[in-house]
N, C-alpha and C positions, 0 to 999 in steps of 0.2 A: 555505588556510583551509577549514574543513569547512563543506558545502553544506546547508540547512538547508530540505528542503520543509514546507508545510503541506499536509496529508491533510486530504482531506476529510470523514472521520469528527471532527474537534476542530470542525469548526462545519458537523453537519449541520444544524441548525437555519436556515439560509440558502438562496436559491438559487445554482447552481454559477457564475454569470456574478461572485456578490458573493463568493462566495470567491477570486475573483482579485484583487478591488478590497483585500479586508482581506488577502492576500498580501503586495500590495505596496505595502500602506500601514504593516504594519507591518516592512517589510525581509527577508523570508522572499525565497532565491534564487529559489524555484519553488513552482510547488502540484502537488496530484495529484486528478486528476476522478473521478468515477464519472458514465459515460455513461451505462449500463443501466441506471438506475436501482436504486432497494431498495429493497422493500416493508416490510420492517419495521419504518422509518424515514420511511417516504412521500417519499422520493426520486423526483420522477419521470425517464424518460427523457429523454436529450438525442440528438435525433437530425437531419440534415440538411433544412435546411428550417422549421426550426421558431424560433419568436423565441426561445427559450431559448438556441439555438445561434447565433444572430445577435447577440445579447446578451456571450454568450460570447467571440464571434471580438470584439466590438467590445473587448471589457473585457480581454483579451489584447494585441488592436494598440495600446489606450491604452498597457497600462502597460510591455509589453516584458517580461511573465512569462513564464519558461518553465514549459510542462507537461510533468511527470516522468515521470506514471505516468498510465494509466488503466484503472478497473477496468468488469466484472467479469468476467471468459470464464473461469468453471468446466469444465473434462474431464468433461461426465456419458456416462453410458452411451447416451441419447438427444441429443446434442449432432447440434445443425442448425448450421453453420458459414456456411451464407448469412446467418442470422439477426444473426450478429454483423457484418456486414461493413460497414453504416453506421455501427456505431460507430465499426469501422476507419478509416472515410474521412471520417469527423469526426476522430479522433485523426490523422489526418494533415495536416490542414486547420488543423488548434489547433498543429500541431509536436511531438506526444507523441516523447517517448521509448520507453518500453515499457508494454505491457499484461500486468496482472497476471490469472495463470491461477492455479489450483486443480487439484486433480485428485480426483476424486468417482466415478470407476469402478473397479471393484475387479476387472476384467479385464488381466491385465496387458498382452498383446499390442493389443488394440480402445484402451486408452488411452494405451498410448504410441503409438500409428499415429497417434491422434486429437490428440495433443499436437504430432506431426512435424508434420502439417496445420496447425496451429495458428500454428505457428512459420514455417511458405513463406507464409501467408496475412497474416503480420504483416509477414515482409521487403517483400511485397508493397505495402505502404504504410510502411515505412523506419521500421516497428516491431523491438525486441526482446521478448520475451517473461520476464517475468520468473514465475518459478513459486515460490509459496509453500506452506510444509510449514504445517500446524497440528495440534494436538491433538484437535479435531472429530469428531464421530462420522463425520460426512457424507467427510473428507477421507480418501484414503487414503494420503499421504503425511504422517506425523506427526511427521519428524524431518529435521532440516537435512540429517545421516546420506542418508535417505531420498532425498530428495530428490536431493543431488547424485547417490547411486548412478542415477537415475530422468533427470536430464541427461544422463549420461553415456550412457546405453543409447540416448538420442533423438541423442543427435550433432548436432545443429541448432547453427551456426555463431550464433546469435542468441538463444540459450536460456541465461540464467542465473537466479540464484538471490535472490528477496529473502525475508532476514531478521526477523524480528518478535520484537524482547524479549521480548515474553508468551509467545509462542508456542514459543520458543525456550527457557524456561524453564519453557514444563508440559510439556516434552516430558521434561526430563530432562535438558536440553542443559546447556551453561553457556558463559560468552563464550568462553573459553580454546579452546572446541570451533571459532573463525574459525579459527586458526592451521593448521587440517587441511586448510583451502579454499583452491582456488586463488584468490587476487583477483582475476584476471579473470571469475572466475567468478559474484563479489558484483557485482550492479549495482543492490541497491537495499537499505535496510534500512529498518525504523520503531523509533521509541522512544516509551516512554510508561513510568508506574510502576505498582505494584501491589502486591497480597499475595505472599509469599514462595511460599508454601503453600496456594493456593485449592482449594477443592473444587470437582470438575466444574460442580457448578450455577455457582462464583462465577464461574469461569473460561469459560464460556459467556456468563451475563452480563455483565462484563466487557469482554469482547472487542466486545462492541458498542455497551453503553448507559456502561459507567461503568469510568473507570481511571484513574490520579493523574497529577500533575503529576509532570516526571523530577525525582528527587531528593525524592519527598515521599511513597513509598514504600517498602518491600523488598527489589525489586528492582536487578541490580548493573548500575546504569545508567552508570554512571562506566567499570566494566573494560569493559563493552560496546562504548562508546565510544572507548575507547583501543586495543580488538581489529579494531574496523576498520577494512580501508584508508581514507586520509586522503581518497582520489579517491572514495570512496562515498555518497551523497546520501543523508541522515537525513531519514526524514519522518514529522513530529509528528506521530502516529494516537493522542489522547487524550479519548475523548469522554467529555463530564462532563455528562451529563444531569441528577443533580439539582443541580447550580449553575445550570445552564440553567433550569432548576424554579423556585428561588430569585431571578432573573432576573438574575444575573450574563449578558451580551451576548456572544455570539461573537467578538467585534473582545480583550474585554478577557480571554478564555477563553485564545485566541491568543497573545496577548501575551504574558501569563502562563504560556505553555509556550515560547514562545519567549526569554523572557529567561532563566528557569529553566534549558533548556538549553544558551545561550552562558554563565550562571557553573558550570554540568558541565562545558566545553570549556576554559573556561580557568583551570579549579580545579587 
């Protein structure tokens, strides 16, 4: 049966310890953290030491969640690698599976060296690294295409690829485009809905403050879903800020993408 994380973009509005509690209150296999915080959302950092992270480890050993994914380690052209390393050793401590990287330098040889590091720096605490394409100004990997070519060049034994409907649809892509990819190669993907056809502004916006419910968009959430391998973990990235506006509640934001997506599963 298909694996069903919550991301932590469907209820930024919380602190990260309370999106494990509404995880697995509402039956979701896993969540996925953002340790390094986001400024653009007032996320703050979760780092060792700190009650947030003691919160966290506590609301994990409760309820027996797993953590999927943790973000954020972007490839910049100034990337300090010590800098990330407490989040490492928090995401080892929580039991992460992979952390999700970017790639934001437009040097080809300095970012993939910098991406190779990335990936012996993650084994190092029994990380994979999953690397996502997007359509971004800032990203220089804009197509799933892209991206695998850009794994492959890295050869890293722990380097694969995660997937983003939207992303994967402003690029040009279309689901039928999984069937090119080795599955071992997929270890993560997101679903959410959207406009078919957004313009750069909506698709910018979007991506961070506002995107639909699966199945109440556009978007071909259905073939996406059936183009993945079965073993691949879907994690709900659907944040709806002006519901959150409205004062619709995280818990029932959740829900509401969660049940949405088991009747696309078993449609």
């Amino acid at each position: 049966m298909r694996k069903i994380s919550l991301d932590w973009l469907t209820v930024y509005d919380v602190q990260q310890p309370e999106l494990v509690e509404i995880a697995s209150e509402l039956g979701y296999q896993a969540f996925s953290a953002i340790l390094s915080g986001f400024s653009l959302l007032e996320i703050p950092a979760i780092t060792p030491g700190t009650s947030l992270a003691a919160d966290m480890a506590v609301e994990i050993e409760r309820t027996g969640m797993a953590l999927h994914n943790i973000e954020f380690f972007p490839i910049t052209p100034d990337i300090n690698m010590t800098e990330y390393q407490p989040f490492f050793e928090l995401g080892e401590t929580f039991g992460a599976g992979n952390l999700v990287s970017v790639v934001m330098d437009d040097h080809p040889t300095r970012s993939l060296d910098n991406f190779c590091k990335l990936c012996e720096s993650a084994a190092s605490f029994g990380m994979s690294v999953v690397l996502e394409p997007m359509s971004m100004p800032t990203s220089m990997l804009k197509s799933v295409d892209d991206a695998v070519a850009f794994i492959g060049n890295a050869s890293q034994p722990n380097a694969g690829l995660q997937i983003d409907l939207l992303h994967l649809m402003k690029s040009g892509g279309k689901p039928a485009d999984i069937r090119r990819i080795d599955p071992a190669l997929i270890l993560s993907a997101q679903l959410c809905d959207g406009p078919a056809s957004p313009t750069n502004e909506q698709y910018f916006h979007n991506a961070v403050y506002e995107r639909q419910i699966p199945g109440e968009g556009e978007l071909p959430v259905e073939e996406f879903l059936r183009e993945l391998p079965e073993t691949v973990m879907v994690g709900i990235e659907v944040p709806l800020t002006s519901q959150a506006k409205q004062g619709i509640g995280p818990r029932e934001r959740a829900r509401n993408c969660l049940e949405a997506t088991h009747c696309l599963i078993d449609s």
